[in-house]
C-alpha atoms as an extended CHARMM CRD file, in Angstrom:
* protein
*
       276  EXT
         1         1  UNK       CA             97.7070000000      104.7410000000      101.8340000000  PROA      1               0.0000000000
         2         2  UNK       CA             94.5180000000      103.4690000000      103.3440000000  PROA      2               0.0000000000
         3         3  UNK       CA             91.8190000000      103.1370000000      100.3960000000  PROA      3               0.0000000000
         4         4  UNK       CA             87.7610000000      102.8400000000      100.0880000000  PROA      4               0.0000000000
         5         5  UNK       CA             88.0260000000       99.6320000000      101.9500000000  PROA      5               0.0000000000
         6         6  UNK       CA             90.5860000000      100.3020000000      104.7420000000  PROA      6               0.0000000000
         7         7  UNK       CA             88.6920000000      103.8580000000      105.5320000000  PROA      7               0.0000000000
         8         8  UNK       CA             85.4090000000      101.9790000000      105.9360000000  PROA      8               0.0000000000
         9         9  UNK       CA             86.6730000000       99.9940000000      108.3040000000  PROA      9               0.0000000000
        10        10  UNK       CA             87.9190000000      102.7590000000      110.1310000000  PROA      10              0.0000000000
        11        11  UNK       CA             84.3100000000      104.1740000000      110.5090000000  PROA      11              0.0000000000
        12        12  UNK       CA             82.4940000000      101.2680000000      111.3260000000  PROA      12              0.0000000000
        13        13  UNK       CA             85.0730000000      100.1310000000      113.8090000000  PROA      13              0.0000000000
        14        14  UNK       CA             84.8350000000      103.7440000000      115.3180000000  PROA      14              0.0000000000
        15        15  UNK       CA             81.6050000000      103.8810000000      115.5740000000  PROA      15              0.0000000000
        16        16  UNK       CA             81.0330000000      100.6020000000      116.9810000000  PROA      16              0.0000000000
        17        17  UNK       CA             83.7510000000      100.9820000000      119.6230000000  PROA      17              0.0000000000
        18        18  UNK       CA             82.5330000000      105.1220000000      120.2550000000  PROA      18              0.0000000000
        19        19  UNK       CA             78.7800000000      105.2590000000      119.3010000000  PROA      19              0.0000000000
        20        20  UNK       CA             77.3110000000      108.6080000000      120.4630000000  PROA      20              0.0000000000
        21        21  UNK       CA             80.2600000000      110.3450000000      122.4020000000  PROA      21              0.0000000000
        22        22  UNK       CA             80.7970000000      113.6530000000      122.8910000000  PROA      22              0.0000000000
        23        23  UNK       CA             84.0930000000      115.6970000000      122.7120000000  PROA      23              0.0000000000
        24        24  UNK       CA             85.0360000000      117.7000000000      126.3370000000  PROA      24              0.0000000000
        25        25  UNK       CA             88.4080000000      118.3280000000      124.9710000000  PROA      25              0.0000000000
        26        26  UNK       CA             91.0490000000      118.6370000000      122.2370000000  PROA      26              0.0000000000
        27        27  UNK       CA             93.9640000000      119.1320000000      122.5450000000  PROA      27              0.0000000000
        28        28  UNK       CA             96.5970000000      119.5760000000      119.3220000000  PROA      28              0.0000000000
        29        29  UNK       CA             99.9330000000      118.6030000000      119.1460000000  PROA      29              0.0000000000
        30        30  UNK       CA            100.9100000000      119.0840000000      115.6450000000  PROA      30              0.0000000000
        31        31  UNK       CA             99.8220000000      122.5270000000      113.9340000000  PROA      31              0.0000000000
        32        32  UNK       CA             99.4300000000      121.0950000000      110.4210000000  PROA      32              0.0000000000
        33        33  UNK       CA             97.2050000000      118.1340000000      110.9230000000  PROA      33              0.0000000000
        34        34  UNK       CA             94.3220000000      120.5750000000      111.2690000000  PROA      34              0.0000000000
        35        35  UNK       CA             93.5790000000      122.1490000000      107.9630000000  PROA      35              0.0000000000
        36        36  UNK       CA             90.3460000000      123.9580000000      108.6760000000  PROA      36              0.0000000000
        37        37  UNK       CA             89.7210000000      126.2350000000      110.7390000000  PROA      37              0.0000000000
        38        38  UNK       CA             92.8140000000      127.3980000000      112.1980000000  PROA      38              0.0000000000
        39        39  UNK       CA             93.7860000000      125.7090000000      115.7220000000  PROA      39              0.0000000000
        40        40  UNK       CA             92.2110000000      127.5510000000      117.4870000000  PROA      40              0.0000000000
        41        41  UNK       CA             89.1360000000      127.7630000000      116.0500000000  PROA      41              0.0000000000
        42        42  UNK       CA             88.8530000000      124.0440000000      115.6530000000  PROA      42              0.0000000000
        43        43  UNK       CA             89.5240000000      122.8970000000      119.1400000000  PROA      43              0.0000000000
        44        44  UNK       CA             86.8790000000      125.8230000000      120.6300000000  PROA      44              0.0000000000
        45        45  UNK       CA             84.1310000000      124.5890000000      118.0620000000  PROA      45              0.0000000000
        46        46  UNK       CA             85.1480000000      120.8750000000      118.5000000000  PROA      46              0.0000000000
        47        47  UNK       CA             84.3850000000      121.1410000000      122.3860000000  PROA      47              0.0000000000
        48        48  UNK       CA             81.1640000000      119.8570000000      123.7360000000  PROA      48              0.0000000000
        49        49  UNK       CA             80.4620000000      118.2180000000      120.1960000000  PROA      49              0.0000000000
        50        50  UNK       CA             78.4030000000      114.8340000000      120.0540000000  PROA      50              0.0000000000
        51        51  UNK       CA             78.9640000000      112.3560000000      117.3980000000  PROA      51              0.0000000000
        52        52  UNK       CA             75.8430000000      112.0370000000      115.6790000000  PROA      52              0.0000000000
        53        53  UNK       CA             76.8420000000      109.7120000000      113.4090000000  PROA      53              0.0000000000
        54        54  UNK       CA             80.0530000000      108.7640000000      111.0310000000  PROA      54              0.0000000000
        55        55  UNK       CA             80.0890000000      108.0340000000      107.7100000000  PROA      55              0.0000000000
        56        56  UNK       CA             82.9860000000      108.2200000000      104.5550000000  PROA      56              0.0000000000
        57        57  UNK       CA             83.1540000000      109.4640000000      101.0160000000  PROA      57              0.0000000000
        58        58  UNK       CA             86.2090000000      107.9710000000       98.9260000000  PROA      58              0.0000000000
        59        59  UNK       CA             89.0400000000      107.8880000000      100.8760000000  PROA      59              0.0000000000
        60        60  UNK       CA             87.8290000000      110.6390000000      103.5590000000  PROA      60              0.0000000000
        61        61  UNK       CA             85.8790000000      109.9050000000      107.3170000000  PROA      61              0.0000000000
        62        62  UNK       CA             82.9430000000      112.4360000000      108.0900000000  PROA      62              0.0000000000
        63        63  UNK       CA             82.2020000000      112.5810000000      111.9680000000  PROA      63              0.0000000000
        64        64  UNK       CA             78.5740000000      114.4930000000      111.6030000000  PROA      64              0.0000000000
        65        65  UNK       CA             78.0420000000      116.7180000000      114.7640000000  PROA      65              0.0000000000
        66        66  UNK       CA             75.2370000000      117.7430000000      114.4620000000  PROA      66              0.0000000000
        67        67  UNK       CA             75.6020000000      121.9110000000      113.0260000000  PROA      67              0.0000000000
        68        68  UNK       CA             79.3870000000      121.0720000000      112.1110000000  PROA      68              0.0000000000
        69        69  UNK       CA             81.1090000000      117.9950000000      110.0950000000  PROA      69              0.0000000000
        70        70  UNK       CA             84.3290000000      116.9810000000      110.9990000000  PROA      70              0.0000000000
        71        71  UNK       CA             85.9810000000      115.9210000000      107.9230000000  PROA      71              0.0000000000
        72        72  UNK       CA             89.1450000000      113.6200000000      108.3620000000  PROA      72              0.0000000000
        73        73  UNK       CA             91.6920000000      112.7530000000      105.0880000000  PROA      73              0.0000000000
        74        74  UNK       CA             94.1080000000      109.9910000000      106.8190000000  PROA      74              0.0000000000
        75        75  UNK       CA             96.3330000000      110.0520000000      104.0010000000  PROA      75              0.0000000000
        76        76  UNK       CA             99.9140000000      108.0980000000      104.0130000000  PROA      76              0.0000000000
        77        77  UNK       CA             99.5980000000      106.7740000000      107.6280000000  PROA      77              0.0000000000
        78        78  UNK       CA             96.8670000000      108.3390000000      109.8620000000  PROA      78              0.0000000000
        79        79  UNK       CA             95.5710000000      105.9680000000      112.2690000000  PROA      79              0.0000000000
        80        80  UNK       CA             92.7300000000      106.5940000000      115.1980000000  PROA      80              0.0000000000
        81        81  UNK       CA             93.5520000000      104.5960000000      118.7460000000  PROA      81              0.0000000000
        82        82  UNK       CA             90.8410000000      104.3770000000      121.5910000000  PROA      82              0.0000000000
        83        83  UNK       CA             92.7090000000      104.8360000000      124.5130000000  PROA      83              0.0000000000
        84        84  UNK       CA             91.5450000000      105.1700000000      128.6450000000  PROA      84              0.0000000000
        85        85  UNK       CA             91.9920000000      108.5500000000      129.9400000000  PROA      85              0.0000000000
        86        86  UNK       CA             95.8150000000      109.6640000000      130.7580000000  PROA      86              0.0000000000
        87        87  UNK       CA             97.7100000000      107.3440000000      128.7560000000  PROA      87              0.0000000000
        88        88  UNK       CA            100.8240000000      108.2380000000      127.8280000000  PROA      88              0.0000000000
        89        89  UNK       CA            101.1060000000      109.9070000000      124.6170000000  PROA      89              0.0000000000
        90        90  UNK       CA            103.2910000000      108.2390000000      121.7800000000  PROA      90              0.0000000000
        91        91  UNK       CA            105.5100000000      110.5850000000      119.9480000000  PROA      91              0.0000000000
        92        92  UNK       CA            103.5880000000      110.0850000000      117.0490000000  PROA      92              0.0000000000
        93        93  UNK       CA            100.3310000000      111.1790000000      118.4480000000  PROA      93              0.0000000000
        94        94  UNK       CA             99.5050000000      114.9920000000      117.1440000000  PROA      94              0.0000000000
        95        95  UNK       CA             95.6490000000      115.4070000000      118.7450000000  PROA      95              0.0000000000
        96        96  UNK       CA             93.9450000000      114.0320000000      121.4090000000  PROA      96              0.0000000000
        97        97  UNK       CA             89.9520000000      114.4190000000      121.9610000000  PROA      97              0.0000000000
        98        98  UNK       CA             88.8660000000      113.2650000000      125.4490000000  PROA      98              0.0000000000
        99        99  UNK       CA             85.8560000000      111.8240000000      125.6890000000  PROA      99              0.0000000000
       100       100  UNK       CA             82.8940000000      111.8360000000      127.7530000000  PROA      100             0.0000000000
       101       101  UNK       CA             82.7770000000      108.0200000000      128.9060000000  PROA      101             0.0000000000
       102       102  UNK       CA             86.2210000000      108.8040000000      130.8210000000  PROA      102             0.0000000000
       103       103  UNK       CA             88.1200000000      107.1370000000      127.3710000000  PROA      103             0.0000000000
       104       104  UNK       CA             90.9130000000      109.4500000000      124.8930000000  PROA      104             0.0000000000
       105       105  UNK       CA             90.8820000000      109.3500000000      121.3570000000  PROA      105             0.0000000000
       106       106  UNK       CA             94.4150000000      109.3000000000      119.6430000000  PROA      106             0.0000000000
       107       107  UNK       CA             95.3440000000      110.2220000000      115.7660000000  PROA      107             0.0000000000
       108       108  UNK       CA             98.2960000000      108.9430000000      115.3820000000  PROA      108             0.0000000000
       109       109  UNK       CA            100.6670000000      109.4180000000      111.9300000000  PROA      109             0.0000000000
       110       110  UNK       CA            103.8280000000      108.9470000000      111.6310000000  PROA      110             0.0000000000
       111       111  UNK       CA            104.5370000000      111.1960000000      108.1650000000  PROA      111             0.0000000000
       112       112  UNK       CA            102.2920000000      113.7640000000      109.6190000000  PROA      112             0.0000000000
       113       113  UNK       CA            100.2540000000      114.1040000000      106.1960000000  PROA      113             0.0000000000
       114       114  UNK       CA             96.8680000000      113.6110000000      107.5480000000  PROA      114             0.0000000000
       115       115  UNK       CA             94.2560000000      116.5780000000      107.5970000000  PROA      115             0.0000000000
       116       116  UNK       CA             91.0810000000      117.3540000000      109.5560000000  PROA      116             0.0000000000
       117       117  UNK       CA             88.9010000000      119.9710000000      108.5400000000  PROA      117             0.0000000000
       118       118  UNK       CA             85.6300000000      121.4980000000      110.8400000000  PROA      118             0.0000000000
       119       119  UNK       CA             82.6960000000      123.0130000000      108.6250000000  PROA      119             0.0000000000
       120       120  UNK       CA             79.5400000000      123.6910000000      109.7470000000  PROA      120             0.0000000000
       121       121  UNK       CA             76.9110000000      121.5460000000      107.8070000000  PROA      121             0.0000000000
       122       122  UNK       CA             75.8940000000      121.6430000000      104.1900000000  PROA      122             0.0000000000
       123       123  UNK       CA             73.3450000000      120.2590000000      102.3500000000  PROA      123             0.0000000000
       124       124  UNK       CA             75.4240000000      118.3150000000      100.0440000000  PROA      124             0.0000000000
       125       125  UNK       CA             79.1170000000      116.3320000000      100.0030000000  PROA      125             0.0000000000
       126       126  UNK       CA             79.6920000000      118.8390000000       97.5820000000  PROA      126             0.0000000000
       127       127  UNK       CA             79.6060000000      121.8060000000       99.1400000000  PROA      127             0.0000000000
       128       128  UNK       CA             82.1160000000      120.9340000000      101.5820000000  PROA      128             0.0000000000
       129       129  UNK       CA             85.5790000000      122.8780000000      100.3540000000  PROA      129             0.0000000000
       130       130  UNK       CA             88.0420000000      119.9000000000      100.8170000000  PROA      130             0.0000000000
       131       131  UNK       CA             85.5080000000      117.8190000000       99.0690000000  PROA      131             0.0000000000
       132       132  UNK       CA             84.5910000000      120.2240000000       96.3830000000  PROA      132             0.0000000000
       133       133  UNK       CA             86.7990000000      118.2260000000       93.4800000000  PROA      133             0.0000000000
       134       134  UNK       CA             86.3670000000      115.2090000000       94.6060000000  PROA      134             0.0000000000
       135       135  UNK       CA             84.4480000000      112.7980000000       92.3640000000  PROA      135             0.0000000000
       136       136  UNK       CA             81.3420000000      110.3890000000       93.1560000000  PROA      136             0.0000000000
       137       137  UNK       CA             82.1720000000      107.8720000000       95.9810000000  PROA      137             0.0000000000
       138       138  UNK       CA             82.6650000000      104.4120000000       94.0820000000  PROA      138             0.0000000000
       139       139  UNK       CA             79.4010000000      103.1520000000       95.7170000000  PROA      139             0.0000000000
       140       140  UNK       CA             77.5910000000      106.5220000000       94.7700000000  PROA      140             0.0000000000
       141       141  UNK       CA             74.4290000000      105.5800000000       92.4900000000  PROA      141             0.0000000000
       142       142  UNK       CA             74.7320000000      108.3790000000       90.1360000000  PROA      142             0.0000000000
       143       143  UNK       CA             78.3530000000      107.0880000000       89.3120000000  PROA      143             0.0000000000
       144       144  UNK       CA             77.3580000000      104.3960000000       86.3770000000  PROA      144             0.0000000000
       145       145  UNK       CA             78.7980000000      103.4880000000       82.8700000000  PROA      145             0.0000000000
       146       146  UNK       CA             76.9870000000      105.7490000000       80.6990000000  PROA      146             0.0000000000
       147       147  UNK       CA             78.4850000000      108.7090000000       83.1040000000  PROA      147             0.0000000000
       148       148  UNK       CA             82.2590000000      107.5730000000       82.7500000000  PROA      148             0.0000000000
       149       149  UNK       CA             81.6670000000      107.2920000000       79.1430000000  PROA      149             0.0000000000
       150       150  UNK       CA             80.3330000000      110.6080000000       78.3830000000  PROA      150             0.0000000000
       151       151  UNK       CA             83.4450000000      112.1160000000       80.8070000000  PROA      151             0.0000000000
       152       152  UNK       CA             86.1440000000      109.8490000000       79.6200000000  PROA      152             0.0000000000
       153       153  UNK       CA             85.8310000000      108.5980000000       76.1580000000  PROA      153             0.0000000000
       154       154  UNK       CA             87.5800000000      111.5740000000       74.5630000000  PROA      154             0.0000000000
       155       155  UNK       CA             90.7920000000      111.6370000000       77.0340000000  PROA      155             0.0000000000
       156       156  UNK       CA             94.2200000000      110.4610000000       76.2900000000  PROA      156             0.0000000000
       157       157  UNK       CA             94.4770000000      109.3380000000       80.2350000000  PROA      157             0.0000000000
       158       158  UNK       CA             95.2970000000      105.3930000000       80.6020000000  PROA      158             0.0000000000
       159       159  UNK       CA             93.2650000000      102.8490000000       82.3540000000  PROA      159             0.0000000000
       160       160  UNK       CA             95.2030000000      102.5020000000       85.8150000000  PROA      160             0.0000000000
       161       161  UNK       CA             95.6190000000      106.5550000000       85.8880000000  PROA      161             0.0000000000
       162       162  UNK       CA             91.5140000000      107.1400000000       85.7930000000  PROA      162             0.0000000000
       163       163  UNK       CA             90.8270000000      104.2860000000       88.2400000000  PROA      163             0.0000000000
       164       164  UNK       CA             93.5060000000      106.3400000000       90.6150000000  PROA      164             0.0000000000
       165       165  UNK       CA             92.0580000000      110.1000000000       89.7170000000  PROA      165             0.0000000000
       166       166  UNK       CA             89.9810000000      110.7890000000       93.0750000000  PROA      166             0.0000000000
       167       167  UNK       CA             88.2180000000      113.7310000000       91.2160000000  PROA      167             0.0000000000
       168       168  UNK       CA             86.8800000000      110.7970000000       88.5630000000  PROA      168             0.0000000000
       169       169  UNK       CA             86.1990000000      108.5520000000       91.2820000000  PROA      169             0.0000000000
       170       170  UNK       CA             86.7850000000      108.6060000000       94.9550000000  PROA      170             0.0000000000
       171       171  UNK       CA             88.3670000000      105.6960000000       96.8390000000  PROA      171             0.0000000000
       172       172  UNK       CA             90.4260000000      103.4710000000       94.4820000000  PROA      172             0.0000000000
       173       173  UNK       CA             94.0540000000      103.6280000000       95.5020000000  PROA      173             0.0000000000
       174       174  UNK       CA             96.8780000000      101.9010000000       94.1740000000  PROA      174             0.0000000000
       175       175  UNK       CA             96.0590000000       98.3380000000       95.6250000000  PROA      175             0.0000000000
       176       176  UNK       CA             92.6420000000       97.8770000000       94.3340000000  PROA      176             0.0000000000
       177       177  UNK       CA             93.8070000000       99.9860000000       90.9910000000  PROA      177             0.0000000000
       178       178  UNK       CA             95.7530000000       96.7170000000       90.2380000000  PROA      178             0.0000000000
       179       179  UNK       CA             93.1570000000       94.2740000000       91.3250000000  PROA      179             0.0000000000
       180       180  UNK       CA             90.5110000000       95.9840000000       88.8420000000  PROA      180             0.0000000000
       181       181  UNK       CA             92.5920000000       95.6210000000       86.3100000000  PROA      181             0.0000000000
       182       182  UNK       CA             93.2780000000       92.0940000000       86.4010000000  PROA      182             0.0000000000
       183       183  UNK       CA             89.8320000000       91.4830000000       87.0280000000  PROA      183             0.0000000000
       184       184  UNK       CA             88.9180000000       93.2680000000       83.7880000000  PROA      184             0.0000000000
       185       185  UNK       CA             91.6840000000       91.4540000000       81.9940000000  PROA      185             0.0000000000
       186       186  UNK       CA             92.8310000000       94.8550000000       80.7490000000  PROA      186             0.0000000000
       187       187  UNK       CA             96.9450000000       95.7720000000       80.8100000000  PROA      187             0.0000000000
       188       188  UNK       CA             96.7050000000       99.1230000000       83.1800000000  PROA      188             0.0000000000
       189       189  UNK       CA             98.3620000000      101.4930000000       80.2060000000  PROA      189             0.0000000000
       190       190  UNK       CA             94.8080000000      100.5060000000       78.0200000000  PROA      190             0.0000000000
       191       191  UNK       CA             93.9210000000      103.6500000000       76.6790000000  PROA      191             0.0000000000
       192       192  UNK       CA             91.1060000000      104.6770000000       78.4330000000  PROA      192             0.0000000000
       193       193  UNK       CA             89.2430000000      106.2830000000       74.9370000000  PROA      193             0.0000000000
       194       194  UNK       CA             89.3030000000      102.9690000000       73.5730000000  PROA      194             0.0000000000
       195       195  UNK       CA             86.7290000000      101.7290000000       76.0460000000  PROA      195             0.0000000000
       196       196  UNK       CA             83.2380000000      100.7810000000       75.0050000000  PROA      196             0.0000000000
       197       197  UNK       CA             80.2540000000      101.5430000000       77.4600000000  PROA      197             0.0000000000
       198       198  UNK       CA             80.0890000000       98.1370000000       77.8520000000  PROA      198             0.0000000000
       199       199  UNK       CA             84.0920000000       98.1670000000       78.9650000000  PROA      199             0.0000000000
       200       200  UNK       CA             82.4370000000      101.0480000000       81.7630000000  PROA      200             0.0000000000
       201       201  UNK       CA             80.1980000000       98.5980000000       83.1580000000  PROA      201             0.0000000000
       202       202  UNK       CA             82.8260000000       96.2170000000       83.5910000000  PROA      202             0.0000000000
       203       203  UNK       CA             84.7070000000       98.1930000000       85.3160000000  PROA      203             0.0000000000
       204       204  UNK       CA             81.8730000000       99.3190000000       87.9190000000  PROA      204             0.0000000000
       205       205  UNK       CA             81.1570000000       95.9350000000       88.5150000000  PROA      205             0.0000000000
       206       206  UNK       CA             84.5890000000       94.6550000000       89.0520000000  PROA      206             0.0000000000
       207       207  UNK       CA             85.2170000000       97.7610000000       91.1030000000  PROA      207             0.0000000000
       208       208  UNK       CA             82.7090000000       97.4990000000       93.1790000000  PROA      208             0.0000000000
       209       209  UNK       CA             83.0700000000       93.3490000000       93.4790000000  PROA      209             0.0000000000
       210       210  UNK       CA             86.5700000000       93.7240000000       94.9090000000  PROA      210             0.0000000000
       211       211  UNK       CA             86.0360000000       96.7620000000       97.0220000000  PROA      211             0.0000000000
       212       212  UNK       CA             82.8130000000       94.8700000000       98.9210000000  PROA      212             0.0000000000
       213       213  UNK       CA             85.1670000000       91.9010000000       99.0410000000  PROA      213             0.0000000000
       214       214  UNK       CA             87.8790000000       93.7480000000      100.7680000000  PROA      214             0.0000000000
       215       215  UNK       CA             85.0330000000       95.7350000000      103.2620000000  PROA      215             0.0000000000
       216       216  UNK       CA             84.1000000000       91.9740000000      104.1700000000  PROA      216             0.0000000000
       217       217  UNK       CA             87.7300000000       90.7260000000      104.7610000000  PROA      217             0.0000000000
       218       218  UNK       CA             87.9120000000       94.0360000000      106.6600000000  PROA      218             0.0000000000
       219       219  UNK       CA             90.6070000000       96.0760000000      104.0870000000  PROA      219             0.0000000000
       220       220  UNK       CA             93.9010000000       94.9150000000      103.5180000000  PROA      220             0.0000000000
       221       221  UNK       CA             97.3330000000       95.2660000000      105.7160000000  PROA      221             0.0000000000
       222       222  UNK       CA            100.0020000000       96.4130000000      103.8300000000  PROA      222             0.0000000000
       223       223  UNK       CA            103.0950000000       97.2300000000      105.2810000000  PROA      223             0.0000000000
       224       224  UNK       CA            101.7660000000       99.4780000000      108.5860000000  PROA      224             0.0000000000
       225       225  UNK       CA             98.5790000000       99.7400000000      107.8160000000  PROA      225             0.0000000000
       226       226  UNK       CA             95.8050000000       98.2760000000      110.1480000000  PROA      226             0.0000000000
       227       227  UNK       CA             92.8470000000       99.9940000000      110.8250000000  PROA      227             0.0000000000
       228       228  UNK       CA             94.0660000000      100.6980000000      114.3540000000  PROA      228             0.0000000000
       229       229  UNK       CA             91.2790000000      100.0090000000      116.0890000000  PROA      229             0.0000000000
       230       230  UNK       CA             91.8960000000       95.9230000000      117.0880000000  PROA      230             0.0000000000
       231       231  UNK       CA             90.6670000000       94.8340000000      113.5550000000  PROA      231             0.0000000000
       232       232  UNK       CA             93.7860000000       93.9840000000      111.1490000000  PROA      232             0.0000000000
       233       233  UNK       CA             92.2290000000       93.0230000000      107.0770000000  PROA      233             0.0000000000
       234       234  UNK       CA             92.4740000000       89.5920000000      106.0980000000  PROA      234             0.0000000000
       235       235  UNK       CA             91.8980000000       90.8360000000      101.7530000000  PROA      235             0.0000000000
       236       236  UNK       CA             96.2450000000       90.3640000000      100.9640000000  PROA      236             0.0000000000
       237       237  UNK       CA             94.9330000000       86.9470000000      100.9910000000  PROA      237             0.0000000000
       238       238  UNK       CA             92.7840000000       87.3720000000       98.0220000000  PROA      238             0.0000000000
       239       239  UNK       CA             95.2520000000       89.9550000000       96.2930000000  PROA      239             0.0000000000
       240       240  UNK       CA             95.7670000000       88.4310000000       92.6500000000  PROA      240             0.0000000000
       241       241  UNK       CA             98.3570000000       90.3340000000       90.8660000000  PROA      241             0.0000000000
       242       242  UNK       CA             99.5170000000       93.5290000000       93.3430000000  PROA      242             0.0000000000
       243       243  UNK       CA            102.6480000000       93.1260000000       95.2310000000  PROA      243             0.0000000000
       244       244  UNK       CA            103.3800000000       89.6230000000       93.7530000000  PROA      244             0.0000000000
       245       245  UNK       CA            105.9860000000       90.6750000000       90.8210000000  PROA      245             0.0000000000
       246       246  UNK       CA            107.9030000000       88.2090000000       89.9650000000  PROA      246             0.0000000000
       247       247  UNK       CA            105.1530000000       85.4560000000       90.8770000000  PROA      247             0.0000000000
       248       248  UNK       CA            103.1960000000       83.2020000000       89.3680000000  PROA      248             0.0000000000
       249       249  UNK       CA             99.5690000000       84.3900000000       87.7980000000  PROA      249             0.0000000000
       250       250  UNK       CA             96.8270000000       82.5900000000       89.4190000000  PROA      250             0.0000000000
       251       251  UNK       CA             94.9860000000       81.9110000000       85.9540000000  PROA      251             0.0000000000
       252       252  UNK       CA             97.9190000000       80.9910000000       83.3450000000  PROA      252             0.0000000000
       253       253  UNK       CA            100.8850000000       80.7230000000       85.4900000000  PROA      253             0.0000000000
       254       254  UNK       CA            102.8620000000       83.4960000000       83.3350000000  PROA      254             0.0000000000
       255       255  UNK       CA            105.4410000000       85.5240000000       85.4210000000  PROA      255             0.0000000000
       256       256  UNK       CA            103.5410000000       88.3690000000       87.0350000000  PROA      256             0.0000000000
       257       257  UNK       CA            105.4480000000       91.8260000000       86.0410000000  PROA      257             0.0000000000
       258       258  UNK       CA            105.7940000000       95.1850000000       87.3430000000  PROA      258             0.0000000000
       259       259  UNK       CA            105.9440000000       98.6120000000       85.6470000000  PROA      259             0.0000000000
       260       260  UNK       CA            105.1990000000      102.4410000000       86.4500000000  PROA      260             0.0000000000
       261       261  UNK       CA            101.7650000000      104.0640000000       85.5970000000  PROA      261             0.0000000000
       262       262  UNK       CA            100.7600000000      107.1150000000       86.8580000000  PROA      262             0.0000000000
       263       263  UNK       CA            103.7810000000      106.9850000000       88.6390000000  PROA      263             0.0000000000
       264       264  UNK       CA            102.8880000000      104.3750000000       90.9040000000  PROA      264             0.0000000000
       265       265  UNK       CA            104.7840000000      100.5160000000       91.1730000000  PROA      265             0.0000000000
       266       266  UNK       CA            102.0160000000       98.6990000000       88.6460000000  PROA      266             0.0000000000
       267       267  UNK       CA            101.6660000000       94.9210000000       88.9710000000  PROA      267             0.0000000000
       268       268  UNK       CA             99.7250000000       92.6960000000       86.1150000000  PROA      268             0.0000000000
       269       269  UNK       CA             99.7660000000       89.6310000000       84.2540000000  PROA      269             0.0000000000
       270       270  UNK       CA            100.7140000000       90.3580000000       80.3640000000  PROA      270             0.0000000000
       271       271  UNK       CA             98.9260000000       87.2610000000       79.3290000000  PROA      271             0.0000000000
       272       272  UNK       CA             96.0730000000       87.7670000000       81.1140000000  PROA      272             0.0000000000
       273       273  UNK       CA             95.6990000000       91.4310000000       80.6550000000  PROA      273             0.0000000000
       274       274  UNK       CA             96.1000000000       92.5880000000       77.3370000000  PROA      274             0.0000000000
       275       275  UNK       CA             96.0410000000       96.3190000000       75.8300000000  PROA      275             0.0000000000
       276       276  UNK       CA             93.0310000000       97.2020000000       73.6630000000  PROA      276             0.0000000000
């Protein structure tokens, strides 16, 4: 699943390549992709719509135009192609938007979990329904150690399984779940209530080292993912410990292992990261 890093790419690829467009038609090929309004409602509203300006929270794009925000979750495998006008539609396209400047715009996903939601505008992330349990962004400056502390301290949730709760904190996915970890020198089943405040600042830091990183290297490409859009991440080449079971660890050259947290494939070091 695309993460924090992949999505941003996404939006600043989009709106480099789009900028200001508007929307002259939509057209929806797969019922279920659209999760708010109903289909019809979102491709009448969606018509004639500028893009103001694009932006993300956690793992989720927000197209702002102008008295609606078009809210887009890509989940497993939703990708976004820029495409000239009549090009022939893969099977695995579900809506096309044509544009103003004569060009299409293609969601493609081939597990067909992806979502796209149309609200007019609110005030706040917040208020928007599909982002209504969703936690503060990773970046978000009211997200900081003394926070985590006061909300965590007293569960009996393990390291790895916070860092992948979006309602904690939005954007951390399985890949950069691992990295943290590492970076933290903490095994990923650490209890989370046995974490000082100073263990919280840690984790911000590391978090938000390695998810910067991986914005710079421009995400990473995992099996299919790319960010669609001509620009493929370069961060597997900086992974440390995920995917590389059975490997040697960078630091100490101990076998790298792999267990299940959270019910999700978990690779660390265990001399390197140790449970508190």
């Amino acid at each position: 699943m695309p993460e924090l890093p992949e999505v941003e790419t996404v939006v600043r690829t989009l709106e480099h390549q789009l900028q200001h467009v508007s929307i002259l038609d939509c057209k929806v090929l797969w019922d279920n992709i659209i999760a708010y309004p109903d289909v019809s409602t979102f491709t009448k509203l969606i018509k004639g719509k500028t893009i103001h300006s694009y932006s993300r929270h956690g793992k989720y794009l927000m197209f702002d135009l102008g008295e609606y925000m078009w809210i887009v979750h890509l989940r497993m495998e939703g990708k976004f192609y820029v495409m000239q006008r009549n090009t022939p539609i893969n099977k695995h396209t579900h809506v096309v938007f044509s544009l103003n400047d004569g060009r299409e715009l293609h969601y493609n996903d081939t597990r067909k979990f992806g979502k796209m939601y149309l609200y007019e505008k609110q005030e706040t992330i917040e208020e928007y329904p599909c982002l209504k349990k969703i936690g503060y962004d990773v970046f978000d400056e009211r997200l900081n150690a003394q926070y985590l502390y006061r909300l965590l301290h007293k569960k009996p949730s393990v390291l790895k399984a916070v860092l992948l709760d979006q309602n904690i904190m939005a954007g951390i996915g399985n890949i950069y779940a691992d990295e943290i970890c590492f970076a933290m020198k903490m095994h990923p089943e650490t209890k989370i209530s046995h974490l000082r405040k100073k263990d919280f600042e840690e984790l911000l830091y590391q978090a938000r080292r390695i998810l910067s990183g991986a914005i710079a290297a421009g995400g990473t490409t995992i099996r299919s993912y790319t960010s669609s859009l001509g620009v493929d991440g370069r961060f597997q080449l900086k992974l440390k410990v995920h995917a590389k079971k059975g490997e040697k660890c960078l630091v100490c050259q101990s076998e790298i292992k792999k267990i299940v947290v959270a019910g999700r494939g978990t690779c660390y070091c265990p001399t390197c990261q140790r449970k508190r």
